[in-house]
C-alpha positions in Angstrom: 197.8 101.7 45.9 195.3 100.8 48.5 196.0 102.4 51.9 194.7 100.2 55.0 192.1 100.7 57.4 192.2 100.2 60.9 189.2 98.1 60.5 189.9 96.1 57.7 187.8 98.1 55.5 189.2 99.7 52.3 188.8 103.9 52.2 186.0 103.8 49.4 183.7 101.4 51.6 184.6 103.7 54.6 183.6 106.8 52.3 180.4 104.6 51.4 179.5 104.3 54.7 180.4 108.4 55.6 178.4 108.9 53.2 175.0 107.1 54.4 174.9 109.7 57.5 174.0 112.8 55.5 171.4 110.6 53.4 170.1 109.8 56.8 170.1 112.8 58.7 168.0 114.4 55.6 165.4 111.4 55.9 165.4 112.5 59.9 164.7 115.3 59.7 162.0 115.5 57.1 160.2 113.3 59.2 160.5 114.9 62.0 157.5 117.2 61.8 155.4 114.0 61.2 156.8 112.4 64.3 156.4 115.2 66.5 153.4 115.9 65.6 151.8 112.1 66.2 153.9 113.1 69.6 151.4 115.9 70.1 148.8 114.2 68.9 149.1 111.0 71.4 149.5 113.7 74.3 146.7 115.7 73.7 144.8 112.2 73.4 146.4 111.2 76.9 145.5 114.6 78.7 141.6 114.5 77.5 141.3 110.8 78.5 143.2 112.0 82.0 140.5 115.0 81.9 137.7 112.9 81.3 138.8 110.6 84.0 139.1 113.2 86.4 135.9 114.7 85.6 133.6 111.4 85.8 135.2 111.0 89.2 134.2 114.5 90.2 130.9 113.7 88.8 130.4 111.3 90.6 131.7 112.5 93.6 129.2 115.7 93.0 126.0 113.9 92.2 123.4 113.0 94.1 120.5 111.2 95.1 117.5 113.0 96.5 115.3 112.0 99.0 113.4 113.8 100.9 111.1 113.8 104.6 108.5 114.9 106.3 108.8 115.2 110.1 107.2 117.2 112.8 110.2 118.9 114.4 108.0 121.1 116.4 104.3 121.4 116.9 103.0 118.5 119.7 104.9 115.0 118.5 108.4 117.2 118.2 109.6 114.3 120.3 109.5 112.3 117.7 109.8 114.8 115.0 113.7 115.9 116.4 114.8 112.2 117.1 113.5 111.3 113.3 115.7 114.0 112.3 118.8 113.0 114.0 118.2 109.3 112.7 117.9 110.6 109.4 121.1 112.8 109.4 123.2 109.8 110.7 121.2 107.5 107.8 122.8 110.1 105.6 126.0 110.2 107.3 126.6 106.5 107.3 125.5 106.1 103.7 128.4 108.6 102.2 130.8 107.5 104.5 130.3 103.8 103.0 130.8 105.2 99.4 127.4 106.5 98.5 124.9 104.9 96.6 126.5 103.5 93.3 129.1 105.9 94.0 126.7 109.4 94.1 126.3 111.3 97.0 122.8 110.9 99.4 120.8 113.6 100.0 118.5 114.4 102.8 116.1 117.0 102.2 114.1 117.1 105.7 111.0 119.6 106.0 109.2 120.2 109.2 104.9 120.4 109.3 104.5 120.3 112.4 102.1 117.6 112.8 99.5 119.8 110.6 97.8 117.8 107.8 97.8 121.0 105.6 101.6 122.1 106.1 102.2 118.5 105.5 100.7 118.5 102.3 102.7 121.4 101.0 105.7 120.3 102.1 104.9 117.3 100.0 104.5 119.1 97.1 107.3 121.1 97.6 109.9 117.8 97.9 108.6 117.0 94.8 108.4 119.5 92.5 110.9 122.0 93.6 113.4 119.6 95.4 112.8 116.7 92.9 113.1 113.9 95.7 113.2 110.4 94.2 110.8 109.0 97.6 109.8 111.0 100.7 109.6 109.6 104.2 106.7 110.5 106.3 104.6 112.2 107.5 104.7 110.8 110.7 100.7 111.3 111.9 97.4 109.9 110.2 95.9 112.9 110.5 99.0 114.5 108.1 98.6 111.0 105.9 94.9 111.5 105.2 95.8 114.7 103.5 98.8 114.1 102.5 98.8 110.4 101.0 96.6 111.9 98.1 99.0 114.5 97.0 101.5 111.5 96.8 99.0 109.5 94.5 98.3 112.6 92.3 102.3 113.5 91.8 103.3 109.6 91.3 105.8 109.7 94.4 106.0 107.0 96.9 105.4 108.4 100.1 105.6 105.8 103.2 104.6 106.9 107.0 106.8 106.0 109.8 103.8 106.0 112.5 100.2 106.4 111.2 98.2 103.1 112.1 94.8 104.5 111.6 92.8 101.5 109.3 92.9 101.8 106.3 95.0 105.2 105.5 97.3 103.3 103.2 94.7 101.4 101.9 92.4 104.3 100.6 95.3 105.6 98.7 96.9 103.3 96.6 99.5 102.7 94.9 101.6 105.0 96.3 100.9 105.5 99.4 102.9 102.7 102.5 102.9 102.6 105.8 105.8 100.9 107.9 103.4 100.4 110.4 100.7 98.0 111.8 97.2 98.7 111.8 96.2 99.5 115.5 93.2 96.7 115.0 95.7 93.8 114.6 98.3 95.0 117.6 94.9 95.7 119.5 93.5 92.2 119.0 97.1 90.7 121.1 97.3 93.9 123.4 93.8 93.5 125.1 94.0 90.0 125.8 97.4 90.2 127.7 96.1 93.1 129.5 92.9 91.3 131.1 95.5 88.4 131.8 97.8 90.3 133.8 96.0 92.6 135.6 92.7 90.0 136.0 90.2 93.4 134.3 86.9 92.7 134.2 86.0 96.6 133.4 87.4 99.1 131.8 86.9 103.0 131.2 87.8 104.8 128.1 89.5 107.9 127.4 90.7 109.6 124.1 91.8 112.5 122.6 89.3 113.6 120.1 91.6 115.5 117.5 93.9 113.4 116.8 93.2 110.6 113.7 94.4 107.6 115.1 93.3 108.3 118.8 89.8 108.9 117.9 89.7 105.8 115.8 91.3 104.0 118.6 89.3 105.1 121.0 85.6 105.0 119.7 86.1 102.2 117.5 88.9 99.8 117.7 89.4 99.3 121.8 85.7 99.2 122.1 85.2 96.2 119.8 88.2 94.4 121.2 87.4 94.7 125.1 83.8 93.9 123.8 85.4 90.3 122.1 87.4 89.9 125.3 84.4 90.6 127.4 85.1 93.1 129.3 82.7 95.7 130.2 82.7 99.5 129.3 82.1 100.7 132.0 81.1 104.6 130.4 80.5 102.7 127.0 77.3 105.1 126.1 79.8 108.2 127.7 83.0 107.7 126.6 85.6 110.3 127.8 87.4 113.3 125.3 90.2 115.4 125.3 91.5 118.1 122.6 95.4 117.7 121.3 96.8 120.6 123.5 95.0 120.7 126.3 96.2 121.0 129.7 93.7 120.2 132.1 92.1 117.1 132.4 91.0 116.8 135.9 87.3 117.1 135.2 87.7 114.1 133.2 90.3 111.8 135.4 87.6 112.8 138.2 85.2 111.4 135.9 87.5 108.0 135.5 88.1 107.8 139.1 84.2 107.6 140.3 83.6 104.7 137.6 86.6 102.6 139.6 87.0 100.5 136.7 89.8 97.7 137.0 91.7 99.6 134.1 92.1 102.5 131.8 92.1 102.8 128.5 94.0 105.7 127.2 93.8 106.3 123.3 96.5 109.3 122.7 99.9 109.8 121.3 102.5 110.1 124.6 102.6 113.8 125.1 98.8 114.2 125.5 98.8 110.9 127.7 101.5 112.0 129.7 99.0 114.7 130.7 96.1 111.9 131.6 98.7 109.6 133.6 99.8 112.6 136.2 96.0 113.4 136.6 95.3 109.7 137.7 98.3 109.9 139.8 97.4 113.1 141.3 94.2 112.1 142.1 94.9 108.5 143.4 94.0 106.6 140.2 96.5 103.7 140.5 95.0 101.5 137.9 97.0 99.3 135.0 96.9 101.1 131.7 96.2 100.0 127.8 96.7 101.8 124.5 98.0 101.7 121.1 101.6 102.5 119.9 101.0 105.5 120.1 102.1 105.3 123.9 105.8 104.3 123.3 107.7 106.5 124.5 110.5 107.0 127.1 108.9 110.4 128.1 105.5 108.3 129.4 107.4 105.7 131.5 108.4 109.0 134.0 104.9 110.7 133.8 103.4 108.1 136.7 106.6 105.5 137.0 103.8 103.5 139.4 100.9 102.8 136.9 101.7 100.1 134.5 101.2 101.1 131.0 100.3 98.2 128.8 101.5 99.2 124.5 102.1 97.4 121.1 105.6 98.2 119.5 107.7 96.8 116.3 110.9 98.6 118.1 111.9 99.3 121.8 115.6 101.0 122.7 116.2 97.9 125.1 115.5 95.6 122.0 118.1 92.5 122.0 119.4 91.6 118.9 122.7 92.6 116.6 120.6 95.0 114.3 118.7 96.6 116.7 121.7 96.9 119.7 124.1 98.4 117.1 121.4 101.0 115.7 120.8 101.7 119.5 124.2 102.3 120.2 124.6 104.2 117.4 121.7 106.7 117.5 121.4 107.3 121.5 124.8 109.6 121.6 123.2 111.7 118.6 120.2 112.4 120.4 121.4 113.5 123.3 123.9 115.5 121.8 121.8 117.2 118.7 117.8 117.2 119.1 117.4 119.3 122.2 116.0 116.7 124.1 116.3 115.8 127.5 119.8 113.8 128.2 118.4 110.7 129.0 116.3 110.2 125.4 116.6 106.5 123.7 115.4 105.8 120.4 112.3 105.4 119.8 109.9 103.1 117.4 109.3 106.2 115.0 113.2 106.5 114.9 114.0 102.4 113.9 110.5 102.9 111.5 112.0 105.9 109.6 115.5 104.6 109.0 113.9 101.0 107.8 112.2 102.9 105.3 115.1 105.5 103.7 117.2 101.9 103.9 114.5 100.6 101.9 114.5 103.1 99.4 118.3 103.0 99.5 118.2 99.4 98.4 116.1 100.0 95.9 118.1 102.7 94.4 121.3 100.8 94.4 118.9 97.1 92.9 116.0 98.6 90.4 118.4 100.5 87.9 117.6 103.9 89.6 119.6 106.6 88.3 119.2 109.4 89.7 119.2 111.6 86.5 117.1 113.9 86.1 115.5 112.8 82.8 114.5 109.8 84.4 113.1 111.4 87.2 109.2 109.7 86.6 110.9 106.5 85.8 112.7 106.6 88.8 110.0 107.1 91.2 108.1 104.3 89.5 110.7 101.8 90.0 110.8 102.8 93.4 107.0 102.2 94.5 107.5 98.6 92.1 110.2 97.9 94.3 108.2 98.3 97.7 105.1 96.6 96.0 106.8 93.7 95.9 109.5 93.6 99.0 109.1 90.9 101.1 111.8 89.7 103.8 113.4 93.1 104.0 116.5 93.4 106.7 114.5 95.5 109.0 116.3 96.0 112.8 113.3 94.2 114.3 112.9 91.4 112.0 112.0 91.2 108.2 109.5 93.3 106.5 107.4 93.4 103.7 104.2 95.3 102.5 100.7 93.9 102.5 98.3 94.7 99.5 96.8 97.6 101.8 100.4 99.1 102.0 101.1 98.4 105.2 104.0 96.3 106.8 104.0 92.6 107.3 106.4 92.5 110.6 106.8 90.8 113.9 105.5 93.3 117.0 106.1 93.1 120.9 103.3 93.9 123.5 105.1 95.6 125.9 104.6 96.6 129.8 106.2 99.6 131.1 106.6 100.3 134.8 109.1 102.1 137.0 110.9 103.5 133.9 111.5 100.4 131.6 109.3 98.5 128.8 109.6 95.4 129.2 108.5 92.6 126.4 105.3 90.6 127.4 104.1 89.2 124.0 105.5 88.7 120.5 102.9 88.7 118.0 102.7 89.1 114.1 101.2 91.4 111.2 100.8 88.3 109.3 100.5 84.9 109.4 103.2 82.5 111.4 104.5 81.4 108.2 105.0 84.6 106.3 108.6 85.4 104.9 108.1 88.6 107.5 107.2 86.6 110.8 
């Protein structure tokens, strides 16, 4: 007799059915050790992928890119040496706070040689071999290039100066060797004439300072045969005038100046040794209009003798107009006067906007020529770097474009200024180049 389910189903299919779970349960359970394990298996697979995640971003948080300078943070130009520094340290700054380059960290390495060609040289060699910089910066001085530019050719690194304009230092040490600079023969060809304009000169008397590379060259060479195309007369052209880097007292030789009574005065010397000429002048009544090479731009000069005109060549003044060169103003000044040391009322100067062009050079190329930064491709590296500035042309720069000549010096736009009664003030806009290069 068949006894009814609830369900509809008869007892033996119900049984049937029972009977399945047992069956079941057994195939359950011995796969459960496979299942568990494929568990463990697909965790452990999730956690190194997680790990190696985490790590790649901690690699790239941690690695970096080396670069490396060479400034003159004490010694005669420390001026420029410390404000170099600062600009380099917000470079830095504003590079890792923008993510980096291609996500790895900048580095700065920044030595001091204190304007000595030998200490410069060494400091070279020490960026290079023991810090293994990718591209140094520097040094500032011709005298410190002259020495130092061969090192550079005889290591492979590119090394690019942020001030020397004596001819031809690049040029004599290709192909690594730049200069983001202007040879002090072209700015002198659109100085001179402005100057005899102005000021109506007719004569002129010359004095120099005798150690320093670019001042000597300046001095004896370069101002001679421009005043000579302009025609204006020497007027001690068979006794020209010499200082030492360092010394104090020039009165013998301002007294010297003053009994030629030329119409103006040319001073060949980097700003702290012609700060020293100006006060003589003004202390002995020598109010005459003054002309020199970039080496002049400075703020310091303008308050040496705030009454004697100073007439100077520059690719960058702090009072420069323009989006690039206001913000990098703006953004620099506060930094100065807070960290170098220097008096309150420092501005940038051209050495400062010439040394952050070129780490932002090197940036670029770093981030554009398949740089990377490893170690094993260290030699590679370096090489792609100097390719790179070899052929740059129309570079962002905060004055106007750049680009490099076949000498290794920059194609760029430069101002003839006039400073007087604590400003410089643009006169002239002239041109490394031709009118129609990329650059001008």
């Amino acid at each position: 007799m068949d006894t009814p389910s609830g369900n509809g189903c008869s007892a033996s299919a119900v049984m049937h059915h029972t009977n399945k779970g047992p069956s079941s349960m057994s195939r359950i359970k011995s796969n459960l050790p496979s299942f568990l394990g494929a568990s463990r298996v697909l965790g452990t697979v999730a956690a190194v992928t997680l790990s190696a995640m985490l790590a790649g971003q901690a690699q790239a948080q941690t690695r970096e890119i080396n670069l490396g300078a060479v400034v003159p943070s004490s010694g005669p130009f420390a001026e420029w040496g410390r404000s170099n520094t600062v600009t380099l340290k917000m470079l830095e700054k504003q590079t890792n706070d923008a993510g980096g380059i291609n996500g790895a960290k900048l580095k700065i390495t920044i030595l001091d040689d204190a304007a000595k060609p030998a200490q410069a040289a060494t400091s070279l060699r020490k960026l290079a071999s023991d810090d293994k910089v990718l591209a140094i910066a520097g040094p500032l001085t011709s005298s410190a290039a002259e020495v130092t530019f061969p090192v550079a050719n005889e290591l492979k690194l590119v090394s690019t100066s942020q001030a020397s304009s004596k001819p031809g230092t690049a040029k004599q040490n290709r192909p690594w060797a730049f200069r983001n600079t202007i040879d002090e023969g072209v700015l002198a060809k659109t100085a001179v004439p402005f100057f005899k304009k102005s000021f109506n000169i007719k004569t002129v008397a010359v004095i120099f300072d005798a150690k320093d590379a670019t001042a000597a060259t300046v001095g004896k060479v370069i101002m001679p045969s421009v005043l000579k195309a302009n025609e204006i007369t020497i007027a001690n052209e068979n006794d020209l005038l010499s200082f030492n880097t360092g010394d104090l007292d020039v009165s013998a030789q301002v007294t010297k100046l003053k009994s030629l009574n030329p119409d103006g005065v040319v001073i060949s010397a980097d700003y702290s040794q012609a700060i020293t000429v100006l006060r003589e002048m003004k202390r002995q009544g020598l109010i005459k209009p003054v002309v020199g090479a970039s080496q002049l731009i400075s703020s310091a000069i303008l308050k040496a003798a705030p009454e004697i005109p100073v007439i100077a060549p520059a690719t960058f003044y702090s009072t420069m107009k323009g989006e690039a060169p206001e913000k990098f103003t703006a953004a620099l000044t506060p930094l100065l006067r807070k960290e170098s040391g220097l008096p309150k009322d420092i501005e940038p100067n051209m050495f400062d906007a010439n040394i952050y062009e070129i780490v932002s050079m090197y940036i670029n190329a770093i981030k554009t020529a398949g740089v990377t930064g490893k170690p094993e491709d260290l030699e590679a590296d370096r090489t792609k770097i100097r390719d790179y500035m070899a052929k740059l042309e129309g570079f962002k720069g905060l004055g106007g474009p750049i680009g490099f000549n076949d000498d290794g010096d920059a194609i760029k736009a430069f101002y003839v200024l006039q400073g007087q009664n604590g400003n410089w003030e643009t006169k002239v806009r002239g041109c490394s180049s031709a009118p129609n290069h990329p650059a001008c």
